[in-house]
Residue, then its C-alpha position, 0 to 999 in steps of 0.5 A: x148454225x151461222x158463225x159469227x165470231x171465233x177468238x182462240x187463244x194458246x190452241x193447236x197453231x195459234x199462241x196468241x189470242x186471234x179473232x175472226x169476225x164472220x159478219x163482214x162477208x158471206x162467201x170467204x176462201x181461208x188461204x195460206x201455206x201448209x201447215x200454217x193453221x187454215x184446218x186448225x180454224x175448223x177444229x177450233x170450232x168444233x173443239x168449242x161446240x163438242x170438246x172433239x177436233x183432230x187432237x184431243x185432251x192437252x194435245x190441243x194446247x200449244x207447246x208454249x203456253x199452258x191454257x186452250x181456249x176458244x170462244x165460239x159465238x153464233x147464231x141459230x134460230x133467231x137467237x145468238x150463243x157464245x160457247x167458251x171452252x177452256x184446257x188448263x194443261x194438267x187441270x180439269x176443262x171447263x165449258x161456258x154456254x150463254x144466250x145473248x139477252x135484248x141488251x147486249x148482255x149474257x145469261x149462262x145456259x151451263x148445266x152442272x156439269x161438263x158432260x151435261x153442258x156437252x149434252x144441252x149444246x147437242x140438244x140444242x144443234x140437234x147434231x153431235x160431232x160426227x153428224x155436224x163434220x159429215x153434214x157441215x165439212x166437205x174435208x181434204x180429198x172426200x168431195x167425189x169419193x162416193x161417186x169414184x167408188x164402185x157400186x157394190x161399195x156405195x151402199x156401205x158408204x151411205x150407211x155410215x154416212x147415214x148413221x146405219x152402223x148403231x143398226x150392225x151395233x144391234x145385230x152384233x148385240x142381239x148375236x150376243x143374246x141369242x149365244x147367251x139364251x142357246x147357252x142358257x138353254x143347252x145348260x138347261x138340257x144338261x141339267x135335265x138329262x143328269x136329273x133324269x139319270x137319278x131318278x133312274x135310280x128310285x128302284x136301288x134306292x128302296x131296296x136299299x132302305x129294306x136292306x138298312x131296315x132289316x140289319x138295323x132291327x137284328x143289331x138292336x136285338x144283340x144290344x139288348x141281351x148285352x145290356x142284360x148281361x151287364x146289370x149283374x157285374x155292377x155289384x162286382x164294379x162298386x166293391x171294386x171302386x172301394x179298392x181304388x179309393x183305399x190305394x189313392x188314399x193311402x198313397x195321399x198320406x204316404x206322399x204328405x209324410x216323405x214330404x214332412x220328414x224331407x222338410x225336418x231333414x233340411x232344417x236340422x242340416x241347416x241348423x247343425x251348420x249354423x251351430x258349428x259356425x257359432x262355436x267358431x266364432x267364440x273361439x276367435x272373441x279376442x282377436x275380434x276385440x282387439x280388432x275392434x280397438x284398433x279401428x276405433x283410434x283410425x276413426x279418431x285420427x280420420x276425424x282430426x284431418x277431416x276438420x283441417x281439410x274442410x278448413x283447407x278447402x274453404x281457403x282453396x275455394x277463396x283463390x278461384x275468383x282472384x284466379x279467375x280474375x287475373x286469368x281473364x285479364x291475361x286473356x282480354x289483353x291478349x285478344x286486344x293484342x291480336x286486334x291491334x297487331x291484325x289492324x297494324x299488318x291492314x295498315x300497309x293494305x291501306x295505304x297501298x289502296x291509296x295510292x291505286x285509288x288515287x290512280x282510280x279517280x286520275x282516270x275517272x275524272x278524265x273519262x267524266x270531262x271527255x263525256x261532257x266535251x262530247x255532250x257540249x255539242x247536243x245543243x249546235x247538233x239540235x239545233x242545225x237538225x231544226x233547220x235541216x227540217x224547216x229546210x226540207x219543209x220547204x223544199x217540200x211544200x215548192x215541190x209540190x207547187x212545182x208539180x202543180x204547175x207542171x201539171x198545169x203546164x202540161x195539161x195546156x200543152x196536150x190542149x194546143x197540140x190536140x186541138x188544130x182549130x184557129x181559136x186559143x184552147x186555152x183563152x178562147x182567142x185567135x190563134x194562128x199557127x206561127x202563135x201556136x208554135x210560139x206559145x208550145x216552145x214557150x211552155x215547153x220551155x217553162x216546163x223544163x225549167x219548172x222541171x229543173x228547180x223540182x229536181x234540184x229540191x228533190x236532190x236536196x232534200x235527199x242531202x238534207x234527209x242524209x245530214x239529218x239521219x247523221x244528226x239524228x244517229x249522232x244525238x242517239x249517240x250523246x243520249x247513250x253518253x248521258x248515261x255513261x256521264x252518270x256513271x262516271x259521275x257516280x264513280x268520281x263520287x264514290x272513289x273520293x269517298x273511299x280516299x277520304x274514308x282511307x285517310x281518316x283510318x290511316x290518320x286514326x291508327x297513327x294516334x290511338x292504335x299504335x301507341x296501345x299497341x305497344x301498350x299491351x305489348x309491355x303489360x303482357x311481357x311484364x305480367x303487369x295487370x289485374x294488381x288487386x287479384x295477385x295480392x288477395x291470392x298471396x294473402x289467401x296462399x299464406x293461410x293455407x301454409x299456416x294450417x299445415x295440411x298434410x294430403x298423403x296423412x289424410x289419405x292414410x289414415x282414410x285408408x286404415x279406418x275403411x279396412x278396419x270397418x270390418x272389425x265392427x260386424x265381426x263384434x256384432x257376429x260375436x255378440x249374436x254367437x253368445x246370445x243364440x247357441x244355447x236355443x239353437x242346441x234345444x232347436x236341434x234335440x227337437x228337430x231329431x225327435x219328430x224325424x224319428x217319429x215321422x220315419x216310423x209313420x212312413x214305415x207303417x204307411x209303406x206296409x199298408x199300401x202294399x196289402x192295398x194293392x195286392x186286393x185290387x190286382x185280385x178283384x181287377x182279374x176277377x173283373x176282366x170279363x165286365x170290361x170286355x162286355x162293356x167294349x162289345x155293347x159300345x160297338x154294336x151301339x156304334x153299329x146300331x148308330x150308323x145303320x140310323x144314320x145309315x137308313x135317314x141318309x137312305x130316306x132322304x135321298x128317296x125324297x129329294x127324288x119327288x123334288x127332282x121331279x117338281x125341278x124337272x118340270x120346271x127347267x122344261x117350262x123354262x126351256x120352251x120359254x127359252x126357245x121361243x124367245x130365242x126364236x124372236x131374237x133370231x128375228x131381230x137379228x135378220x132384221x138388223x142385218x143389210x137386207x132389214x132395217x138399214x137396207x129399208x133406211x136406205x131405200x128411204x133415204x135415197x129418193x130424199x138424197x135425189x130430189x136434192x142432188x136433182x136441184x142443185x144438178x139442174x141449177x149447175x147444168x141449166x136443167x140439162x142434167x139429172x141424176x137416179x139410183x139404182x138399188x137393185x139389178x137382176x144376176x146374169x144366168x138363170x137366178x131368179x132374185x135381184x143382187x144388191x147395189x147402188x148404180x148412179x144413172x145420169x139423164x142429159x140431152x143425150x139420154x141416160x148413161x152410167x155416172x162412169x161414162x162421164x167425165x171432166x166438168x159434167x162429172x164435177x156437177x154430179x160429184x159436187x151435187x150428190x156431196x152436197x146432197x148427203x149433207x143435207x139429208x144427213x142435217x135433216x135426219x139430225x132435225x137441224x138446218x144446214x146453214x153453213x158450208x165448208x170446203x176444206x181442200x176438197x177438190x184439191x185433185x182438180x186442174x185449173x178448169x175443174x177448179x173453175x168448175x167448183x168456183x162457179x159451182x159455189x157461186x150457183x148455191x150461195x144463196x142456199x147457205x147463210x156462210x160458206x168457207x173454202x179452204x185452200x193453199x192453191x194461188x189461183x182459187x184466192x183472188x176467186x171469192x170476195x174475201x180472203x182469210x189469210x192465215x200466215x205461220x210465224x215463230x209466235x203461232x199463226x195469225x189471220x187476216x181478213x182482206 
């Protein structure tokens, strides 16, 4: 993967939209300060190809503003990508992965979602993050970390810089299953042994069932002579149940005829109030007609003042629009009043903002001819600027002729005393030394001269360029004056409108305000208005005096007629009293004589109940020993019941003993299947433990890892250097095994020694050659090519010379890199590499520059 653009916008540091362009240079040192944004560069790279950088989700997005998005455009093999990638703060991001076509354009790669986008561009890279960052980054203080570190924890290192840790993933997974199978088959076992112990149980569980059988046979005899003794007490049972009907039948019709005669009872009480209520009322039948009389002549009289009032009322409804109309005359003049004399208090308002007005506008029209004073004089200022510019135009172009002919001068000066022939440097003629010294005080002199007049413009034109900043801050001035000039304009033009607008409603409240004003005031006092409606009210006021409507009369006589309405209903009562006493005297003769006949019927009732009685207490005592059979028989049909239930349950259980037996077997088949397959998992997990697969992996990466760090050590050391590892050494004593380790020999001129016996630059060689190793072995296993190279502080520790040591190291493998990048805050690395990248932090977010 070689870059070749980079554009961020509103990500980590950078607020702005930067773009870095890859193309121009090969080997590039991305300086600036601390915090300034170098790293932030790299995280937007990997942002853009994998969504993962130091912060993740709407961290990323700067503080002001709301979206991240980094457009990443590179190259791999052959062909040219552009990933974007966008964060809208509290939104779902979104992925764009596109190919270069032949014309410039670009078709989408993406898949249908973001996850399977993600997956196309690792696909493609053959990389995932952490892969490209452990490959492509030799991040801050990580450069020599391996080698600084001690044997025993070298070969942990290079497991996970190798990916080995998915191998103690597996081991810690198949731990897991061999727990899930051992508990599985210790369940197993249990199940068995609580098998085994009930069907140790076989021997109890036949006799029990002997035991049931035998009971159960001897219960069934009893229940067969007790049924024997019950078939001759039916007989005694039937004449028993006739009894119980005769009682429940008489005691029916008992019940019937307490009802009915309680029913007669009630009627006839009823019926004797009704007839000593009609006897009273005949007594009273010429105090109820009189009554009634009386109430006739209230109705008459009610009725004569009902005809006067309707007339009265018809005359009152005639007064309420007369009314109406002059109350709401009143009130419009009233409010007219209010209007005028509101209007004659803002009269005094009116000409007291008059007179400040006209104060106003004094003022305004002073500060309006000052402003134009000021501007007058623009058109003198503009046009001495002119030739202040012409001037040093001028002066300009003499000066540069003077220093032409200085140069000149000069240069014919240095010819004639360097040069100690007899001919003229300059013409080719004779030149004799007397000449020689003429000529050089000649040109000295002209020199200074030329001098003179060049020094002379220059401090003019410094005066020129003073008068002209004073001219160009005075003009900056007038123009700030233009708009004070409008506004004084405008306020000249709004204040004369005010004052005329001011003596037109002075002028108009003078000749039609006041004057109605005093109007109204006299119509109101005088009740001089709404002529026509006052007279209609005095006529319709004089017919209602000529009906002579008395209201207390009416309501008199309203009150006799209500409280004499009673006397109706009580002639009514009297009328219905004459009509149905004699019936209701036949009704209560009737009504004695069916209760006399119902009191007997009760009587003899009563009599037969209880001889009724008296025959079925005596057969229920003859019939005591029937019951007490049918209690027994129930109960040993019980028993005979639950011996049945008793001796199915027994069976059973001697059944489930076969299918214990058949579920015996099969949980011993399981459990040998069981054991050997937790004997292969055991297997496994030895096999992904440190000294299977990832010790193998090891053993066959590190030949891998050395021919690389061997080629680039010669490059470095001119093949005076090699380097090998050590995987294994023998323990001290008497142990016949070897330990694990991971020792670094180095050969040079003076043999092989341990990696610590070295130091300074040669330990520098190794260090960069062994990091640059892993990566490449690392983007190999990936099935990806290790294009380019980044250093991001990572020989930060070292001193000038080991920082030296790194440049030349640099340089010697460049050619193996399409890009590298060297990221650094220290002074003395910026000016070592062709390019620089500085990165500067501003209140804005950081920019780059390339230079």
């Amino acid at each position: 993967m070689i870059p070749i653009e980079l554009r961020i916008r509103g990500f980590l540091s950078y607020r702005d939209e930067a773009i870095l362009n890859f193309e121009s240079f090969h080997t590039a040192c991305i300086s600036g300060h601390n915090g300034a944004g170098k790293s932030s560069l790299l995280d937007a790279m990997t942002w853009a190809l994998f969504g993962r950088a130091r912060r993740n989700d709407e961290n990323i997005i700067h503080l002001k503003e709301d979206v991240a998005q980094v457009s990443f455009t590179f190259a791999y093999e052959g062909n040219v990508y552009r990933v974007v990638r966008t964060n809208p703060r509290g939104k779902t991001t979104t992925l764009e992965f596109q190919i270069r076509q032949a014309d410039g354009s670009w078709k989408p790669l993406s898949e249908r979602s973001l996850r399977e986008t993600d997956a196309r561009i690792r696909q493609l890279l053959g990389l995932d993050y952490e892969t490209f960052v452990n490959a492509a980054f030799f991040l801050q203080g990580e450069a020599d970390s391996f080698t600084r570190m001690k044997p025993a924890e070298r070969k942990k290192v290079l497991s996970n810089i190798l990916g080995l840790e998915q191998w103690e993933v597996y081991r810690q997974r198949t731990r897991e299953r061999i727990r899930e199978i051992e508990s599985q088959i210790e369940n197993i076992r249990r199940q068995i042994e609580e098998k085994e112990i009930e069907l140790a149980e076989e021997p109890q569980r036949k006799q029990a069932v002997e035991r049931i059988q035998h009971e159960l046979a001897d219960v069934q005899k009893i229940c067969e002579a007790k049924e024997a003794a019950l078939a001759s007490m039916k007989q005694t049972q039937a004449m028993l149940d006739g009894y119980r009907k005769t009682v429940v039948s008489i005691e029916a019709s008992l019940h019937t005829t307490r009802q009915e005669l309680q029913g007669l009872q009630a009627r006839l009480k009823q019926r004797t109030e009704e007839q000593e209520a009609y006897r009273n009322t005949l007594e009273k039948a010429e105090e109820i007609k009189a009554a009634y009389d009386a109430w006739q002549q209230a109705r008459a009289e009610l009725e004569h003042w009902e005809t006067i009032a309707v007339q009265f009322r018809e005359q009152q409804k005639l007064r309420q629009q007369p009314l109406a109309n002059i109350q709401a005359e009143r009130a419009r003049l009233e409010q007219e009043l209010h209007t005028l004399e509101t209007r004659a208090s803002s009269v005094d308002v009116l000409r007291q903002d008059l007179e400040t007005l006209e104060a106003d506008l004094q003022a305004a029209h002073r500060n309006l001819q000052e402003v134009e004073e000021k501007l007058a004089q623009r058109a003198s200022l503009q046009d001495e600027l002119r030739s202040i510019t012409e001037e040093r135009t001028r002066l300009e172009t003499e000066n540069r002729q003077l220093k032409q002919e200085m140069q000149a001068m000069k240069e014919r000066l240095d010819m004639l005393e360097g040069d100690t022939g007899s001919t003229c440097p300059t013409c080719g003629q004779e030149l004799t030394e007397e000449h020689r010294q003429e000529l050089t005080s000649a040109l000295r002199s002209d020199g200074k001269s030329l001098a003179g007049r060049y020094h002379n413009n220059k401090e003019n034109m410094d005066t020129l360029k003073q008068r002209a900043q004073a001219i160009q801050e005075a003009l900056r001035s007038l123009d700030l004056l233009e708009g004070q000039q409008r506004k004084f304009a405008a306020q000249v033009s709004r204040l004369q409108t005010r004052q005329e607008q001011l003596l037109a409603d002075l002028e108009a409240w003078q000749k039609e305000g006041l004057p109605r004003l005093e109007t109204v005031r006299r119509c109101l006092a005088e009740e001089a208005y709404a002529e026509d409606d006052r007279a209609v009210l005095a006529e319709i006021d004089a017919r209602c005096q000529a009906l002579g409507y008395d209201p207390a009369a009416h309501e008199a006589a309203r009150e006799r007629e209500q409280s004499g309405r009673t006397a109706e209903e009580s002639l009514r009562v009297l009328e219905r009293a004459q009509a149905a006493l004699l019936p209701l005297e036949r009704e209560i003769q009737d009504l004695k004589a069916q209760i006399k006949e119902r009191e007997e019927r009760q009587s003899t009732l009563e009599e037969d109940l209880q001889q009724a009685r008296k025959q079925l207490a005596e057969a229920q005592e003859q019939n005591l020993d029937v019951e007490q059979a049918w209690q027994e028989l129930r109960q040993f049909r019980e028993r005979e019941r639950a011996l049945n239930r008793d001796l199915g349950a027994a069976k059973q259980r001697l059944l489930v003993l076969d299918t214990l037996r058949v579920e015996r077997r099969k949980l011993r088949v399981q459990q040998d299947e069981l054991a050997l397959t937790l004997s292969r998992y055991k297997q496994l997990e030895q096999a992904f433990g440190k000294k299977g697969a990832p010790a193998l992996l090891i053993e066959a990466a590190l030949p891998e890892i050395e021919t690389h760090a061997n080629d680039v050590l010669e490059r470095l050391s001119n093949g005076e250097m090699n380097v090998h590892f050590i995987t294994q050494q023998a323990y001290k004593g008497r142990r016949d095994d070897m330990k694990e380790t991971l020792d670094i020999q180095i050969r040079d001129g003076n043999g092989t020694r341990p990696y610590e016996m070295f130091s300074g630059g040669e330990a520098f060689r190794v260090d960069f050659a062994i990091r640059l190793a892993l990566s490449r072995v690392l983007a190999a296993r990936a099935g990806a090519r290790l294009q380019t190279l980044v250093i991001d502080e990572g020989f930060g520790s070292q001193d000038a010379e080991g920082r030296q040591r790194l440049v030349e190291a640099i340089n010697l493998i460049k050619d193996d890199f399409a890009k590298i990048l060297v990221i650094t805050h220290i002074e003395s690395l910026k000016d070592a590499f062709p390019t620089r990248i500085q990165v500067i932090k501003t209140p804005e977010g950081s920019r780059i520059s390339v230079e």
